[in-house]
Every structure is written in structure tokens, then in C-alpha cells.
N, C-alpha and C positions, 0 to 999 in steps of 0.2 A: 707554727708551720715549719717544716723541715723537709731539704731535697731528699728525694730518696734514689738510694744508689742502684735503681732499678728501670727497665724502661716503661713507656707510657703510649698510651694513642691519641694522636695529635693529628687533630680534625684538618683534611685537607693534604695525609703526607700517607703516602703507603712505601713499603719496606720490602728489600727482598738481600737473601745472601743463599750462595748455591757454591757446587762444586765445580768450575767450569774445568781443571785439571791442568791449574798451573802452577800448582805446587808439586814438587816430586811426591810429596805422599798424597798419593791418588787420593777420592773424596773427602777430603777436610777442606771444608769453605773456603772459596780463596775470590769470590766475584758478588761484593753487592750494592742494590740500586737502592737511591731514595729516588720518589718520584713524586712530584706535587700534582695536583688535577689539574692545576693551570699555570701559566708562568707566574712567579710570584717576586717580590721583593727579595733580593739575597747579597750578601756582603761579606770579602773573605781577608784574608793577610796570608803570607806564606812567606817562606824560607828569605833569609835575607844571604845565602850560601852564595856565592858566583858561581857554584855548579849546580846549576838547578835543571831539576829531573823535567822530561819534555814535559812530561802533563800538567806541571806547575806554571810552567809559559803557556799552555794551551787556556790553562783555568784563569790564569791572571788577565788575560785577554777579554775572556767571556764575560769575567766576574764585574770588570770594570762600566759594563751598560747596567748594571744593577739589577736585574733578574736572569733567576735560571726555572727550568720548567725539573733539571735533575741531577744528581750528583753520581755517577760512578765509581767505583772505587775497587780497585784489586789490591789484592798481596802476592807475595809469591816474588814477584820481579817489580822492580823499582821504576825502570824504562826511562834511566839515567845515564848520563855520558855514551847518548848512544847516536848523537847525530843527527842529520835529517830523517833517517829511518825511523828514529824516534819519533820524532814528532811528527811524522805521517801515520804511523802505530796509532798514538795519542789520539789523532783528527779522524780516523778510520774506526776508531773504538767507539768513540763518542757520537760520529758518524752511523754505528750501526745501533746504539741504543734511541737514538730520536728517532729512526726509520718505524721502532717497534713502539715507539710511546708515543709517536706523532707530533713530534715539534723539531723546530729548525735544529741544527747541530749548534748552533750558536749559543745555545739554550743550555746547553748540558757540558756537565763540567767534569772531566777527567782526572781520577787523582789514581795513583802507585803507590804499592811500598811492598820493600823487598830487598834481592840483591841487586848491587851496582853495575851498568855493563851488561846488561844483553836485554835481550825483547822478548817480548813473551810471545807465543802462537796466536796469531789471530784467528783464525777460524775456529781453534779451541775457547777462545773470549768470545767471539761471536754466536756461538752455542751453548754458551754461558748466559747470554744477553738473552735470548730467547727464553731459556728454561728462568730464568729470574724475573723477565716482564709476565710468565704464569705463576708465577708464584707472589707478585706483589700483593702487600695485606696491610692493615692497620696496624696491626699488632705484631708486625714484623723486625720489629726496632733491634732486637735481640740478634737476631739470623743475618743482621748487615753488619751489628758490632762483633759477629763472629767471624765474619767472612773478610775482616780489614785487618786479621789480628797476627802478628809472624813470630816473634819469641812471645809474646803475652803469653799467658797460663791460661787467661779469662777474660774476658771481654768484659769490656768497663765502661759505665751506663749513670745517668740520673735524670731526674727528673721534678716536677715542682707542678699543681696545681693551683693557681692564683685567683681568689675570690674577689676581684675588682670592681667597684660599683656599675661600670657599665660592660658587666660582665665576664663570667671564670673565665681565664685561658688556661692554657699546658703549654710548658717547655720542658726540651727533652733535648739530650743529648749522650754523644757516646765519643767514644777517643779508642786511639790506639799507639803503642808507645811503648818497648821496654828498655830498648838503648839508643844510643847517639840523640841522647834527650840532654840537651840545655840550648835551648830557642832563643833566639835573639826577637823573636815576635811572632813565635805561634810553639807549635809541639808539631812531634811527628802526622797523625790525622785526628781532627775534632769535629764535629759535628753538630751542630745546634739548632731545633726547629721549633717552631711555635707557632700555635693559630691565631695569636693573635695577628692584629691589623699592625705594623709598621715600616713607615716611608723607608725605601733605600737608605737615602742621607743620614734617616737616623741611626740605623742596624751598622752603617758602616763607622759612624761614632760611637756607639758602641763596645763594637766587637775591637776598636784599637783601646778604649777606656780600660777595660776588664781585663787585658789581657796583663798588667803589670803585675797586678794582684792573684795571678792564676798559672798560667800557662808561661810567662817571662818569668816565674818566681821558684821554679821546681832547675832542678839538675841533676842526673843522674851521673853521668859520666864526664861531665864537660863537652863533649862534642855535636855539633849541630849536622843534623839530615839535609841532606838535597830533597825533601821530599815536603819538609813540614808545610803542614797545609790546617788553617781553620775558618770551616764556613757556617755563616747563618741563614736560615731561609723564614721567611714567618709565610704562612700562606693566608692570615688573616678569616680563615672561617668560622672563627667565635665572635666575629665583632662586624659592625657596621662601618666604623668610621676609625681612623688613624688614632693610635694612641697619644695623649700628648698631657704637659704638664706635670703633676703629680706621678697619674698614673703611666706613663712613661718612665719617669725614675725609678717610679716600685719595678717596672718591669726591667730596667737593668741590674738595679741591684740585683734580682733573680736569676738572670745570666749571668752575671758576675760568680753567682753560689753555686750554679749548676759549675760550670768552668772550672768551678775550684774546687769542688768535687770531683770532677773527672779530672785533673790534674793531681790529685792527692792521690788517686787510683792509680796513677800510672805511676808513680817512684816506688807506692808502694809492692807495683808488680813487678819492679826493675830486675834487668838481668840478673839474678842472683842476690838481690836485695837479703839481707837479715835485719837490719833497723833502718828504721825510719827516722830523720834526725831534722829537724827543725834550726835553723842557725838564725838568732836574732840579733842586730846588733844597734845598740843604745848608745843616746847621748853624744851622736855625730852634729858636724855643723849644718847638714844639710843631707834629705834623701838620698841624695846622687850618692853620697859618700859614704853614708851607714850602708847603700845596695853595695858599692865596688867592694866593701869589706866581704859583706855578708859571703858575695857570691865566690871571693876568692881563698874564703874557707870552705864553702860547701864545693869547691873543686878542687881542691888540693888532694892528690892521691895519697899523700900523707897520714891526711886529718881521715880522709874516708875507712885504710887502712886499722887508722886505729879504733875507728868505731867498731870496726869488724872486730876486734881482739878487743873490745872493752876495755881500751887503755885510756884514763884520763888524763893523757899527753899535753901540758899545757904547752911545753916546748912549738911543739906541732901547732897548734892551734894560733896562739900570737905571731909565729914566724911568719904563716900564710897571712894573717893581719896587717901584718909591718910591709909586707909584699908588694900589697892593694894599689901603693901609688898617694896614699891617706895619711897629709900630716895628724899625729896623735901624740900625746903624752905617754911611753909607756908603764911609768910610774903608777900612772892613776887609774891604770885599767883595772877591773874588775872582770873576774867570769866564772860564769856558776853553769855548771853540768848536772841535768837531772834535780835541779833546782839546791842542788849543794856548792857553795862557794868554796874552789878550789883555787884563787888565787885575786889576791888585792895588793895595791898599793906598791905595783910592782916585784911581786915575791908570791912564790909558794903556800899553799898553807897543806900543808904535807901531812899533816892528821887529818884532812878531808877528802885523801884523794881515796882509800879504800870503802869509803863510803859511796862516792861518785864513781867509782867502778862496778859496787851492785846496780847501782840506777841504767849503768849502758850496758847491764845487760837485756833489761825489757825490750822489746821491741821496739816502742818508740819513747823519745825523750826529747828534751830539747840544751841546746845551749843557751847560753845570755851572753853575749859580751859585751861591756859598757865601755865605752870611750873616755864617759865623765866629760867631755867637750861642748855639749851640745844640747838639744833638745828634740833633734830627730832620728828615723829609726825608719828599719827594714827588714824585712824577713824572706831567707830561703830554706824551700823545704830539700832535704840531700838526702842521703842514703850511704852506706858504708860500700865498698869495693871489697867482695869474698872470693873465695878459689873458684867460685859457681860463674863469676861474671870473666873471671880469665879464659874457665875455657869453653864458655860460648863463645864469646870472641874471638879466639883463638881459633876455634876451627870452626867459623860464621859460612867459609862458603867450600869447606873443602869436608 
């Protein structure tokens, strides 16, 4: 059994994404709802940024009674650093989608993303809100992961059928994300639903378990959003009773693999992305310490740089190493690119690096770097930095 990078219909959620026209380029999706038949179980984490977008303080609110009846979500405008007007924006949005799906406002959870610094048209959202509560569906999953999406190329989706003895569920999710990705405890917007039956307490241990291995483990840019937002909702219509035991484990592992699938999706869509690079690091005294390496090579503009140019720069690579803050021997390191060993024992091996220069050219490859210290180990997935991700960036709001 395998997630598949595609969406699904999951009993008890309908789906809606529309044009409400708050994006300058008139009709491209930019408004859509999940809505559950009833209030349900739901659990989220979001941006650990000190500037955090109003809708993230509105949702962080809501999310903490443990059910939502609906998720909102625009692109387009982020409805960040914008003050009280903000978050009356936020309470007014969310405000006009429970009016039309029929539950309290407290229920429904507001999320943004976009640019920093202004507000979007409410009336143009609230006509949004309308045209998207007639068009919720089952099979909608696609038309909301389109409508959350702002440099993506494509909207980024999985999914998983799970044959459980007391009974299949579905889990489903979708993300969106091409910069200002390296999370401190979520990604820009994620998504994750499922019929099956589980307690709040549990979804919200959970959804912090998973996320080391998923969405904390990617970086694109080094830089973190005012906006990052990941929620789960189960609305339990496959099942009778609470999952628990066994088959509660099975069921996180499955979130876990949906999450890391839609987290693979997203570097892989990165602003201007050309490889996908995997940074491993071995033979640490301890997780903490093989992650601060990992991560402070898969953020080095350095090391990104030279991915892009298929340079097997080891220079590059141990500097940002030695950087981390991580006593190591650097005698004893070893590191291999594209599964070619390009340097042991503190030294070059200089007949292997034009080898390891064809490997970074494929698309995706990984690193090794061993410490020799240790016994434990960590993995992030990076991406190189191309002339493509400069000048999106560069001219993002002009």
C-alpha cells in the first residue's frame, strides 16, 4: 500500500475553491472551503514567527476547543501586519462563512496567504463565500488545493486508503508552499482529513509527532512565513467508535506518510527549484545534533548555489558543517555526493569529484555526511537556489 499523490473522497468533508477576485489576475482560484457535515474533532500548530498573520491568531483561538465545523483559506493576500483591521477582516470572513454553512463563527477557522501588509476586499470574499458554499462537493479536494496556491506551479495533494479490521478509512491531504519554507513547526498551509473516528487529544499528539519527520524536515530558502498553518480534522464517518491501540498507530504512521509526501511536493515545487537534494548526516552523538548540522547545510546559500552549478564543493559543504555550533572531529569526516565518496579522513579525494559532479546533475541525489562520532542521525530535504528563485523574489510584490 502506497500514498498516492492525488486527492480522494473522504466521507463526511466536502470541498470547494472558486475565484472570488483577490488575486490581480482575475479568475485564477484564490478562495476555498473544507466543510465537514458536523462539527468534528480537529488539531492544528502554526507559525512560531512573532509576526503572525491575523488569521493565525484567529485560528489559534478556535483550534484550541478542539473542533472546527470549517477551514477557510484564501491566497492572494496574506492579512498580515495589518493591525486591528486585520483581525476584524479575519473574524468578518470567518464570520460570513458560518452565516452560509450554519454554525457558530467559532467553529470555522481562517487561514491567508499571500502578500505582507494589506487586506483584501471583503465583499469580494464574501461573494466568494457564497459562490464556494454552491459549489461544495466530495470530490472537491483538487479545486481548494488549487485555490490556496501563489507561486506553486501545481497543487500538491495525497492520499491513502487504510484496510483496518474495524474498518477502511481515507486520509487525505493537500499543502501549499513554494517559498519562505523552512518551518519551525509546520509549512506554509497543510491540510489533512480523514473519516476516520479520533479524540481531539489524540489528533493533536499527532499532528506535533509527524511533523519532525515531514514538514520540520524540508527547507527551501531558510526563511519562515507569518502564515504557516497545519490542520487536521477527522470527521469519523467510517467508523463507530474512537480509534485506539494498534490501530491508532497504524493510523499515524499514515499521516505521517501522507505529510511527507506533501512536504516532498513542496521543495520539489520550490521557487525555481532544479534538484532536489536530500542532506543526511551520520554518526552524530545525538539527534539534536546530527538535525543542527543537517539543517545548517541544507541552508547555506553557499552549498544551495553549488547545487545549482553541480559543483561538488566540499569546501562548501563542511564549512556550513563546522558552522552548526557541533563539536566533531574534522579529520574523521567522511562524505559522499550522489553516493560517490568525495572526501575521508579529512582530505579530498580529487579523482572522485568529476564523478560526483555527473550524479548532481540528475534531478535528485542525496548527500551523506558522517561525523564517525556517534550513532545517531538526521535527515533534510533542500533544494539548490537558481537565477529562477532570484527573480521571483526580487520582484515578489512589485
Amino acid at each position: 500500500m502506497e500514498v498516492m499523490a492525488g486527492p480522494a473522497i473522504v466521507r463526511g468533508f466536502r470541498f470547494a475553491g472558486v475565484s472570488a477576485g483577490l488575486k490581480s489576475n482575475l479568475g485564477v482560484k484564490d478562495l476555498g472551503l473544507i466543510v465537514a457535515d458536523a462539527p468534528v474533532p480537529a488539531a492544528g500548530v502554526f507559525t512560531t514567527n512573532r509576526v503572525k498573520a491575523a488569521p493565525v491568531v484567529v485560528a489559534q483561538e478556535r483550534i484550541r476547543r478542539g473542533r472546527l465545523r470549517a477551514i477557510a483559506a484564501n491566497s492572494g493576500c496574506a492579512n498580515c501586519f495589518t493591525g486591528r483591521p486585520g483581525l476584524k477582516l479575519a473574524r468578518d470572513s470567518s464570520a460570513a462563512v458560518a452565516r452560509e454553512v450554519g454554525c457558530a463563527p467559532e467553529l470555522v477557522a481562517p487561514c491567508s496567504t499571500g502578500v505582507i501588509g494589506h487586506l483584501y476586499d471583503f465583499e469580494q470574499y464574501r461573494r466568494g463565500v457564497l459562490e464556494a458554499v454552491d459549489n461544495l462537493s466530495p470530490d472537491g479536494l483538487e479545486n481548494f488545493a488549487t485555490a490556496i496556491m501563489t507561486t506553486d506551479t501545481r497543487p500538491k495533494m495525497a492520499s491513502v486508503t487504510l484496510p483496518l479490521r474495524s474498518g477502511a478509512i481515507t486520509i487525505a491531504g493537500c499543502a501549499k508552499g513554494a517559498g519562505m519554507i523552512q518551518p519551525n513547526m509546520a509549512t506554509m498551509l497543510a491540510y489533512i482529513v480523514t473519516d476516520a473516528m479520533v479524540a481531539p487529544a489524540a489528533l493533536r499528539g499527532i499532528v506535533k509527532r509527524v511533523l519532525p519527520l515531514s514538514f520540520n524536515a524540508i527547507t527551501i530558502d531558510g526563511d519562515m512565513s507569518t502564515n504557516d498553518t497545519v490542520m487536521i480534522m477527522a470527521s469519523g464517518a467510517a467508523q463507530s467508535r474512537a480509534l485506539a491501540g494498534r490501530e491508532l498507530n497504524t493510523f499515524e504512521d499514515w499521516v505521517r506518510e501522507i505529510a511527507r509526501s506533501l512536504a516532498w511536493q513542496l521543495v520539489n515545487d520550490g521557487e525555481g527549484v532544479t534538484k532536489l537534494v536530500s542532506i543526511e548526516v551520520r554518526g552524530a552523538h545525538n539527534s539534536a545534533e546530527a538535525l543542527r548540522v543537517a539543517r545548517q547545510i541544507a541552508n547555506s546559500p553557499l552549498v544551495k548555489t553549488a547545487f545549482f552549478g553541480c559543483d561538488p564543493n566540499v569546501g562548501r559543504i563542511i564549512a556550513a558543517a563546522g558552522a552548526a555550533g557541533v563539536a566533531f572531529d574534522p579529520d574523521r569526516l567522511e562524505l559522499v555526493v550522489g553516493g560517490v565518496r568525495i572526501a575521508a579522513h579529512g582530505a579530498l579525494i580529487v579523482e572522485a569529484l568529476a564523478q560526483a559532479q555527473k550524479k548532481m546533475r540528475e534531478r535528485e541525489f542525496r548527500v551523506i555526511l558522517d561525523l564517525k562520532q556517534g550513532r545517531s542521525r538526521a535527515v533534510m530535504l533542500t533544494c539548490d537556489l537558481s537565477f529562477d528563485y532570484v527573480k521571483i523574489n526580487a520582484e515578489y510584490t512589485t
